[in-house]
Structures are given as C-alpha cells and as structure tokens.
PDB file of N, H, CA, C and O in Angstrom:
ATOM      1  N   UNK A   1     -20.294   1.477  46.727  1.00  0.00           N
ATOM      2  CA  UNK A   1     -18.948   1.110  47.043  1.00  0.00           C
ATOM      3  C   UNK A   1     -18.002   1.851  46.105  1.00  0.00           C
ATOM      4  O   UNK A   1     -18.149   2.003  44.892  1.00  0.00           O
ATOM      5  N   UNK A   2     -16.690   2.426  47.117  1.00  0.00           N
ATOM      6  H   UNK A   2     -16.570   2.303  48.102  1.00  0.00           H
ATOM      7  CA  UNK A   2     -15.692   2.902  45.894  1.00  0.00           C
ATOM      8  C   UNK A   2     -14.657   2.299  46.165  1.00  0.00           C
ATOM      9  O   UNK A   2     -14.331   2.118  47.338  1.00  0.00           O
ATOM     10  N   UNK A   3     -13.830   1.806  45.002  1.00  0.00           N
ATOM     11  H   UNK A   3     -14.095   1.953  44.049  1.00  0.00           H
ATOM     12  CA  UNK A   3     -12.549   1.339  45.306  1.00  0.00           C
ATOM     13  C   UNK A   3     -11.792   2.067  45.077  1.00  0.00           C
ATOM     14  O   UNK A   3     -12.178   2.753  44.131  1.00  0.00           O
ATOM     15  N   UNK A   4     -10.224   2.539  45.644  1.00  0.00           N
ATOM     16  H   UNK A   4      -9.910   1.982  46.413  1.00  0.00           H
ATOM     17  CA  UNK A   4      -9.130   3.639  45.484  1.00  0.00           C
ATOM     18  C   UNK A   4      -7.892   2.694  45.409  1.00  0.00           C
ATOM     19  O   UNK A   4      -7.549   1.806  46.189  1.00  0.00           O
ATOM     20  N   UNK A   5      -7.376   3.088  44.373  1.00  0.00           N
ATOM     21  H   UNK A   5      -7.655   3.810  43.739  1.00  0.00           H
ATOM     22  CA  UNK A   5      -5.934   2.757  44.241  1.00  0.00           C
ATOM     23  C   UNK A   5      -5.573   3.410  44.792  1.00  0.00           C
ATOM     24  O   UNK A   5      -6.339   4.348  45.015  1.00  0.00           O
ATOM     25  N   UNK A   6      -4.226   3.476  45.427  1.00  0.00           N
ATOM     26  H   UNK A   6      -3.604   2.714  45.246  1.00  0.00           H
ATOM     27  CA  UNK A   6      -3.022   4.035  45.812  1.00  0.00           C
ATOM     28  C   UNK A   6      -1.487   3.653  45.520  1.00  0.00           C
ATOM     29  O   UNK A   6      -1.174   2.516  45.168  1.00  0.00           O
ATOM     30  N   UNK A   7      -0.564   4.680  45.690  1.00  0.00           N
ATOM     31  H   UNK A   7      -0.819   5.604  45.976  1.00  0.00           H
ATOM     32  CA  UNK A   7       0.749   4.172  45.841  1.00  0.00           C
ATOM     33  C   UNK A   7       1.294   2.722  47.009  1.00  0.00           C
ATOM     34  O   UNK A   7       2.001   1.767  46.688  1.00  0.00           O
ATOM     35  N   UNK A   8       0.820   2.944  48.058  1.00  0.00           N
ATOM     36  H   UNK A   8       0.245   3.720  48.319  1.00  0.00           H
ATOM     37  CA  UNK A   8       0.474   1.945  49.363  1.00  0.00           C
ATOM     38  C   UNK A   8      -0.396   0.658  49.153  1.00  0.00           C
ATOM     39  O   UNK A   8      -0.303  -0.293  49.928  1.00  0.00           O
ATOM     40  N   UNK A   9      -1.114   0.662  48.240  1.00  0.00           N
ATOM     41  H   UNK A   9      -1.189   1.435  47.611  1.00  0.00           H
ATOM     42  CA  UNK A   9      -1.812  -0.198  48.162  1.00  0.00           C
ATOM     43  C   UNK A   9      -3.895   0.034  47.611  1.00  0.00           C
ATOM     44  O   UNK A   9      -4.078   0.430  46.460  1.00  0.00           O
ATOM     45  N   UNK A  10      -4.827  -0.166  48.257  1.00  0.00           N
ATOM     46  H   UNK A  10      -4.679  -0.488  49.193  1.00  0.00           H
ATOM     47  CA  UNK A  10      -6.211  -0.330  47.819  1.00  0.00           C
ATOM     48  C   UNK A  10      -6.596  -0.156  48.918  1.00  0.00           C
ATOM     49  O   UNK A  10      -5.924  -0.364  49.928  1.00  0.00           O
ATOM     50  N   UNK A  11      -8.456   0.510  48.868  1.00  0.00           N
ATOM     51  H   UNK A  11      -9.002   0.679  48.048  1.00  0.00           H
ATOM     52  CA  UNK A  11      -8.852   0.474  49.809  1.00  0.00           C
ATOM     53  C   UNK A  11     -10.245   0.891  49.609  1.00  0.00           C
ATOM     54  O   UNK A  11     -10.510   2.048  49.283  1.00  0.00           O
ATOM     55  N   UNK A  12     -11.369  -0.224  49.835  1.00  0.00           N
ATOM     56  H   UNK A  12     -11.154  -1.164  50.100  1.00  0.00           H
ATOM     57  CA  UNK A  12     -12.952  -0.248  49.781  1.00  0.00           C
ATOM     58  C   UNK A  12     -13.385   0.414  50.577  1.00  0.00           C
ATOM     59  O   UNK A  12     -13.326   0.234  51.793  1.00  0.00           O
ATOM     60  N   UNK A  13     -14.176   1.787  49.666  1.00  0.00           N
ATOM     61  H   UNK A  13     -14.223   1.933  48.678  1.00  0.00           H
ATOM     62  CA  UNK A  13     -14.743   2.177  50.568  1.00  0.00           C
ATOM     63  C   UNK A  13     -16.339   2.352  50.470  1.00  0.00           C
ATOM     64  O   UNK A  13     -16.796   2.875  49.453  1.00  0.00           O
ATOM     65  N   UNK A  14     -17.353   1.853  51.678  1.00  0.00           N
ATOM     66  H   UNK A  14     -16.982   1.427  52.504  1.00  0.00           H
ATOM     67  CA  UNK A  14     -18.800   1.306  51.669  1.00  0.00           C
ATOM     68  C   UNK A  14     -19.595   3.057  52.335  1.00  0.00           C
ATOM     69  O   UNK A  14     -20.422   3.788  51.791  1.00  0.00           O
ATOM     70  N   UNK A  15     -19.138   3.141  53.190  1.00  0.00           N
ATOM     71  H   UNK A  15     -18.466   2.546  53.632  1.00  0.00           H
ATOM     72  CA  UNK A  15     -20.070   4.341  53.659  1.00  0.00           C
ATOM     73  C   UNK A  15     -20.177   5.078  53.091  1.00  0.00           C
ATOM     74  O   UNK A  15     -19.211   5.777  52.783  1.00  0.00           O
ATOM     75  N   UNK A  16     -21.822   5.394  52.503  1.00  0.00           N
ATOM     76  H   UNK A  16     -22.606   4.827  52.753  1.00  0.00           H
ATOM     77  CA  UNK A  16     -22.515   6.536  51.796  1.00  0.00           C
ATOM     78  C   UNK A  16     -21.942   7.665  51.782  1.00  0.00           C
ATOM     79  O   UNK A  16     -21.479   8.182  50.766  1.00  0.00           O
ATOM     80  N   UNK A  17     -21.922   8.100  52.788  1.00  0.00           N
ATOM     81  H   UNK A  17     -22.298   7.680  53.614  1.00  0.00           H
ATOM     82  CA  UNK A  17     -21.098   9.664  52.629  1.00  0.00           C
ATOM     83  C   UNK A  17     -19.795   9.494  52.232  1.00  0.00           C
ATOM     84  O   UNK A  17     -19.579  10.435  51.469  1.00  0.00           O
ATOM     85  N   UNK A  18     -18.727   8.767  52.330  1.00  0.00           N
ATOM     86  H   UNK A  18     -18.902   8.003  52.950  1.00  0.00           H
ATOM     87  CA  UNK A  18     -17.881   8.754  51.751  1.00  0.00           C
ATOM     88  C   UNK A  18     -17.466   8.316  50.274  1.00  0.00           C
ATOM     89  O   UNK A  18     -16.586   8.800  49.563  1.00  0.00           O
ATOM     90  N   UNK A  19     -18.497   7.082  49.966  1.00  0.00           N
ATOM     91  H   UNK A  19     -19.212   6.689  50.544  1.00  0.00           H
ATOM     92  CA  UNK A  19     -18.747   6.826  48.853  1.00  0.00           C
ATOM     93  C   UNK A  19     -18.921   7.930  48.121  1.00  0.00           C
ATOM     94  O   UNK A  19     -18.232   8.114  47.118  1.00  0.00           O
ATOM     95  N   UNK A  20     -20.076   9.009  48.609  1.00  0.00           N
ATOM     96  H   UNK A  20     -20.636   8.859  49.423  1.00  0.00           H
ATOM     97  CA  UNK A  20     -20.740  10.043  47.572  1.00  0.00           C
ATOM     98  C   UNK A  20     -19.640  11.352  47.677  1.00  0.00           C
ATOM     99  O   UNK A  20     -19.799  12.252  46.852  1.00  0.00           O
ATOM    100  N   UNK A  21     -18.626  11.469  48.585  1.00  0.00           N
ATOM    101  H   UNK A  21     -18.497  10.738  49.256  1.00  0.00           H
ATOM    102  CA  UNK A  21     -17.833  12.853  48.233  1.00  0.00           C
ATOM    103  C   UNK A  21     -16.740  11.710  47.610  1.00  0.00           C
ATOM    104  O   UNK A  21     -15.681  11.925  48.200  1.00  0.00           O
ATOM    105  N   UNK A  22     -16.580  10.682  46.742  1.00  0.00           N
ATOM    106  H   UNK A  22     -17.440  10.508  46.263  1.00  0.00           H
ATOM    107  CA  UNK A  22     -15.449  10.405  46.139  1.00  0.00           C
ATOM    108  C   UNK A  22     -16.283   9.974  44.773  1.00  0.00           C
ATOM    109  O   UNK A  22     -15.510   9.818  43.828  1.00  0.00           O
ATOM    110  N   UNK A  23     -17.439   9.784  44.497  1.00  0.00           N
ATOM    111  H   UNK A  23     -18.067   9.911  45.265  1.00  0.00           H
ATOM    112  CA  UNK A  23     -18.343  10.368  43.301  1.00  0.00           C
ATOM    113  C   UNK A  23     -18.198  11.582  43.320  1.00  0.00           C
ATOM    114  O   UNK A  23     -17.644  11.964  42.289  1.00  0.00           O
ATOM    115  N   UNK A  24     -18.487  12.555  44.165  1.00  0.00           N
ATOM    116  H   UNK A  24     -18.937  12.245  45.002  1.00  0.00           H
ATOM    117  CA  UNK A  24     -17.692  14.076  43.602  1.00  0.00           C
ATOM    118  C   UNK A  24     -16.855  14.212  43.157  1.00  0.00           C
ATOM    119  O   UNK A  24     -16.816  14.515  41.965  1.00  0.00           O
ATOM    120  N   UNK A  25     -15.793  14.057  43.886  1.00  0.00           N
ATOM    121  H   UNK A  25     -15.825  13.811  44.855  1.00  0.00           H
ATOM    122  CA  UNK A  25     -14.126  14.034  43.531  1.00  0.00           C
ATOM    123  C   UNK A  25     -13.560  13.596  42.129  1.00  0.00           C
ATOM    124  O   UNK A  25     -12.695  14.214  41.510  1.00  0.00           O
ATOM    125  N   UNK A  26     -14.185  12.426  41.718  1.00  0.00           N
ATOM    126  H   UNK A  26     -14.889  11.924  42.222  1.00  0.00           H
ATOM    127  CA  UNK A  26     -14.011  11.584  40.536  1.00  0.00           C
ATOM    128  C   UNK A  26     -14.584  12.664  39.527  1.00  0.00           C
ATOM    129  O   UNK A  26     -13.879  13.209  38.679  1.00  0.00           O
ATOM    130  N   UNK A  27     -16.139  12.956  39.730  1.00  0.00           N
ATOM    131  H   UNK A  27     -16.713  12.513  40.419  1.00  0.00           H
ATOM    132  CA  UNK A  27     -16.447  13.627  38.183  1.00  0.00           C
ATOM    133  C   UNK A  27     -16.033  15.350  38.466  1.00  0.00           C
ATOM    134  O   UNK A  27     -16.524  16.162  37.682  1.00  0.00           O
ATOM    135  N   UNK A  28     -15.238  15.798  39.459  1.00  0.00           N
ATOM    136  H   UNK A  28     -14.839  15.137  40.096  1.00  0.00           H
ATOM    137  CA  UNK A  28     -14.815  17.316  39.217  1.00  0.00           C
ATOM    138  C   UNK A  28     -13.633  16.860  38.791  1.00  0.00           C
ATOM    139  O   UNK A  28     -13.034  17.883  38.460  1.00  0.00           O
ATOM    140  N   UNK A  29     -12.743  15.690  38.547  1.00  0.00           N
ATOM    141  H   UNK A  29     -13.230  14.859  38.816  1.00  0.00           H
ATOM    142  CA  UNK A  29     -11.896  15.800  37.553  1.00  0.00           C
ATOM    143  C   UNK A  29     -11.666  15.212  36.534  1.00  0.00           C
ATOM    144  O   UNK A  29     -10.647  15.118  35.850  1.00  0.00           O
ATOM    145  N   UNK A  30     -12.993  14.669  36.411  1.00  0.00           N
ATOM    146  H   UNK A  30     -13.821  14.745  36.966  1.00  0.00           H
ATOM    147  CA  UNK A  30     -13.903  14.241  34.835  1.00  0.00           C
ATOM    148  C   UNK A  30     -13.815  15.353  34.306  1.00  0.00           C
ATOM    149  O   UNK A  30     -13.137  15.470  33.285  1.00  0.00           O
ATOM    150  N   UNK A  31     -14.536  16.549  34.917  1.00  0.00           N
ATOM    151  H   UNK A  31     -15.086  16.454  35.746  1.00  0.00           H
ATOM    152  CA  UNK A  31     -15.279  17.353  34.296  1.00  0.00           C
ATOM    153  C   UNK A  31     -13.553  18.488  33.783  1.00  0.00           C
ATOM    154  O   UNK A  31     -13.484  19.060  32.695  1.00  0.00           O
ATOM    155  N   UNK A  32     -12.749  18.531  34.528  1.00  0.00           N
ATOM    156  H   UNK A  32     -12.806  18.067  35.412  1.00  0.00           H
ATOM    157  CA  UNK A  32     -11.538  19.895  34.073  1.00  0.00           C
ATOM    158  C   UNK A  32     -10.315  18.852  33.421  1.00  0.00           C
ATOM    159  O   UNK A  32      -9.189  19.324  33.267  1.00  0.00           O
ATOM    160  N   UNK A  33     -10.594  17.394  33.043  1.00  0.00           N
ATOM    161  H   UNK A  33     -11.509  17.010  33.169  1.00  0.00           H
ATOM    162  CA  UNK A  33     -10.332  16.513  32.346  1.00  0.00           C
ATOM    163  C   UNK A  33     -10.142  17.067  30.507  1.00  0.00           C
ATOM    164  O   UNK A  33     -11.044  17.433  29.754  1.00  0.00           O
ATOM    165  N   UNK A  34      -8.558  16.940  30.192  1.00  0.00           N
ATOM    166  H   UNK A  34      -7.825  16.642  30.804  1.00  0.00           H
ATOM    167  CA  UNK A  34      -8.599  16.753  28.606  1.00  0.00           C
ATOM    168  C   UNK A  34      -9.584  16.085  27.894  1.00  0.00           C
ATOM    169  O   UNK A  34     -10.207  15.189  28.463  1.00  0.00           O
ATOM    170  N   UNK A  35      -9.804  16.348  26.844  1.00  0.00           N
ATOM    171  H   UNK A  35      -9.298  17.075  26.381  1.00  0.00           H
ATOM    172  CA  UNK A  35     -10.484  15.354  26.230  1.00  0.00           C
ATOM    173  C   UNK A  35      -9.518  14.023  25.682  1.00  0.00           C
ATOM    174  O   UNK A  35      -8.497  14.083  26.369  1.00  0.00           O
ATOM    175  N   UNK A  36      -9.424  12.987  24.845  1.00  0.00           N
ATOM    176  H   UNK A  36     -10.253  12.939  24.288  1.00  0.00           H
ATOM    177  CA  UNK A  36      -8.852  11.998  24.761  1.00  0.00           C
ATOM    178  C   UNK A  36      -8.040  12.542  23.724  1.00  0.00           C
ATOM    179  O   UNK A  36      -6.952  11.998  23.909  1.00  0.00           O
ATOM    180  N   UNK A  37      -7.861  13.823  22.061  1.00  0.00           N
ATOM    181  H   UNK A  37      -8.745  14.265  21.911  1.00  0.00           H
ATOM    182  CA  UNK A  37      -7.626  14.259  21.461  1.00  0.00           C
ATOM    183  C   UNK A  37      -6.839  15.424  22.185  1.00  0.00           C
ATOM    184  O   UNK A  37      -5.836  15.667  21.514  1.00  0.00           O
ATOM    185  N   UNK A  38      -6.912  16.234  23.297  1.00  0.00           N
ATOM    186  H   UNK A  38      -7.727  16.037  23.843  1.00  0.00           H
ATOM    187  CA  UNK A  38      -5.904  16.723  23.530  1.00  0.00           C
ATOM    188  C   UNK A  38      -5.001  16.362  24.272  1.00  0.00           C
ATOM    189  O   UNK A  38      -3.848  16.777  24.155  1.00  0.00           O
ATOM    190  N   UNK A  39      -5.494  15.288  25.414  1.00  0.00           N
ATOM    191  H   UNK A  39      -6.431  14.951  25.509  1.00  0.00           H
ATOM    192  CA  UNK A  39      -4.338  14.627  25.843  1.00  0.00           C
ATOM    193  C   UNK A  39      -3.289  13.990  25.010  1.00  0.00           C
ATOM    194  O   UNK A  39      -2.073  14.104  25.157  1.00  0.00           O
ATOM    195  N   UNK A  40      -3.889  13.344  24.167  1.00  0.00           N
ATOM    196  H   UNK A  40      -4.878  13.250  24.047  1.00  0.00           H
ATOM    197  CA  UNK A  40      -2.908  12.646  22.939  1.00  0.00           C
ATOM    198  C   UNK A  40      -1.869  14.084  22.568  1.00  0.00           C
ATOM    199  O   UNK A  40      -0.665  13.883  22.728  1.00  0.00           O
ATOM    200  N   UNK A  41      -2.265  15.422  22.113  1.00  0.00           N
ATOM    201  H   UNK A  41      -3.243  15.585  21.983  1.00  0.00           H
ATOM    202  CA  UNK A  41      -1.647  16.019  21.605  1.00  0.00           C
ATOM    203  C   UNK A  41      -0.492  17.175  22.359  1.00  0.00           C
ATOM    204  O   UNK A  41       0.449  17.833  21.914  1.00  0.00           O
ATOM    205  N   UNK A  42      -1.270  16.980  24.037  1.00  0.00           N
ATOM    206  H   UNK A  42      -2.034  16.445  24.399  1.00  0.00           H
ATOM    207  CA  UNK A  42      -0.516  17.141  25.162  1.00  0.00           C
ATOM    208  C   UNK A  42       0.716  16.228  25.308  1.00  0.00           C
ATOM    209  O   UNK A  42       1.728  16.678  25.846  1.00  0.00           O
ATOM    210  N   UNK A  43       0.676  15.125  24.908  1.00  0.00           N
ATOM    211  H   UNK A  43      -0.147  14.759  24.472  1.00  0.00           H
ATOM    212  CA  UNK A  43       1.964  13.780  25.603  1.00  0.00           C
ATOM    213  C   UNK A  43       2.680  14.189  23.957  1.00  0.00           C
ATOM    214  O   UNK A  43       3.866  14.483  24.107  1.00  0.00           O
ATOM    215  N   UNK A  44       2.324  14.252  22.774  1.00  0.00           N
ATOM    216  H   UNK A  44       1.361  14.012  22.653  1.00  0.00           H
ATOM    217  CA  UNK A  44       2.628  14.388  21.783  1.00  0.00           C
ATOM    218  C   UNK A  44       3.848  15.609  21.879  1.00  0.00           C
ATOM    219  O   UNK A  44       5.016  15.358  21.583  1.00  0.00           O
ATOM    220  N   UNK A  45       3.359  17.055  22.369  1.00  0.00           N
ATOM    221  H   UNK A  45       2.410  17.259  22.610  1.00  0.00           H
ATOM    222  CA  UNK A  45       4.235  18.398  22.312  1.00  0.00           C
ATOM    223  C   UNK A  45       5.450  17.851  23.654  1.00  0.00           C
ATOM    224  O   UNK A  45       6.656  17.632  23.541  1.00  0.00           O
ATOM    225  N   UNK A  46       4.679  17.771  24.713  1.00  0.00           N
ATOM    226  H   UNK A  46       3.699  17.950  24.805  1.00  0.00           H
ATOM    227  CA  UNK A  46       5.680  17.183  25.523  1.00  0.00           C
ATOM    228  C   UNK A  46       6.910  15.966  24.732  1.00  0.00           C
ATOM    229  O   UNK A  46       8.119  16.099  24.547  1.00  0.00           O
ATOM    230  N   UNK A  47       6.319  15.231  24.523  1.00  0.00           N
ATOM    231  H   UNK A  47       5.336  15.123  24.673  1.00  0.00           H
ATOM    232  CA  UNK A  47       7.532  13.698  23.738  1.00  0.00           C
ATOM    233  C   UNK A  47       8.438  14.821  22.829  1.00  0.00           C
ATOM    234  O   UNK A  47       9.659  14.686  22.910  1.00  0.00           O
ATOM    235  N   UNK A  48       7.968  15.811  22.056  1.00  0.00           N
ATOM    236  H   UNK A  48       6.976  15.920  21.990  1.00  0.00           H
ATOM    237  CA  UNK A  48       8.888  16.716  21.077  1.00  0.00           C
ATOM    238  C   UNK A  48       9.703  17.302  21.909  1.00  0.00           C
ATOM    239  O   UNK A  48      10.867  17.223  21.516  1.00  0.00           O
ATOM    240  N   UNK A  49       9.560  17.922  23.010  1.00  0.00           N
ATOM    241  H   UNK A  49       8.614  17.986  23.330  1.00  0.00           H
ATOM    242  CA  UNK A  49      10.138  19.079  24.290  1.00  0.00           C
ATOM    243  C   UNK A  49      11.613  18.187  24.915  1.00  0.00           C
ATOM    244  O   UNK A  49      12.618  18.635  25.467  1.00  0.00           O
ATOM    245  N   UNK A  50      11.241  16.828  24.571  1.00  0.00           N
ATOM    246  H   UNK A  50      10.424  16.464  24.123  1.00  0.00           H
ATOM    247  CA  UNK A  50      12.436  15.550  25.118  1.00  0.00           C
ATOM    248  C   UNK A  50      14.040  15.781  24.536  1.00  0.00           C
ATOM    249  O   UNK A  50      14.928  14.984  24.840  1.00  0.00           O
TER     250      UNK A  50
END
C-alpha cells in the first residue's frame, strides 16, 4: 500500500504495480536528494539571499 498526499487531498493506493512504480518514484528522489547537512546549508544561503 502507498499513501500520497496531495494539494487536493490523499489517496491509497493498493495495486502492485502501482504501488511498485511509486516505490520507484520515492527512492529516485531519495537517491538525487540533499543530504540533511546540505539542505540545512541550502535554506541557510537562501534565508541570507532574503
């Protein structure tokens, strides 16, 4: 099962194949994902740029 937030609202989703291309989806932007140290230092240069 995957659950999806949205702007609109939520929405469960059960079927395997869809389940498993939104386990894709999720870890290809795990994977080109900041780490927790540069995001911090990303919102950090940005907050200075204000």
């Amino acid at each position: 099962m995957a659950y999806v937030e949205h702007m609109g609202g939520s929405v469960h989703i059960e079927d395997d194949a869809d389940v498993r291309a939104c386990t894709l989806a999720f870890d290809r932007l795990r994977s080109v994902a900041l780490s927790p140290n540069d995001s911090l230092a990303l919102i950090r240069r940005m907050a200075d740029e204000l």
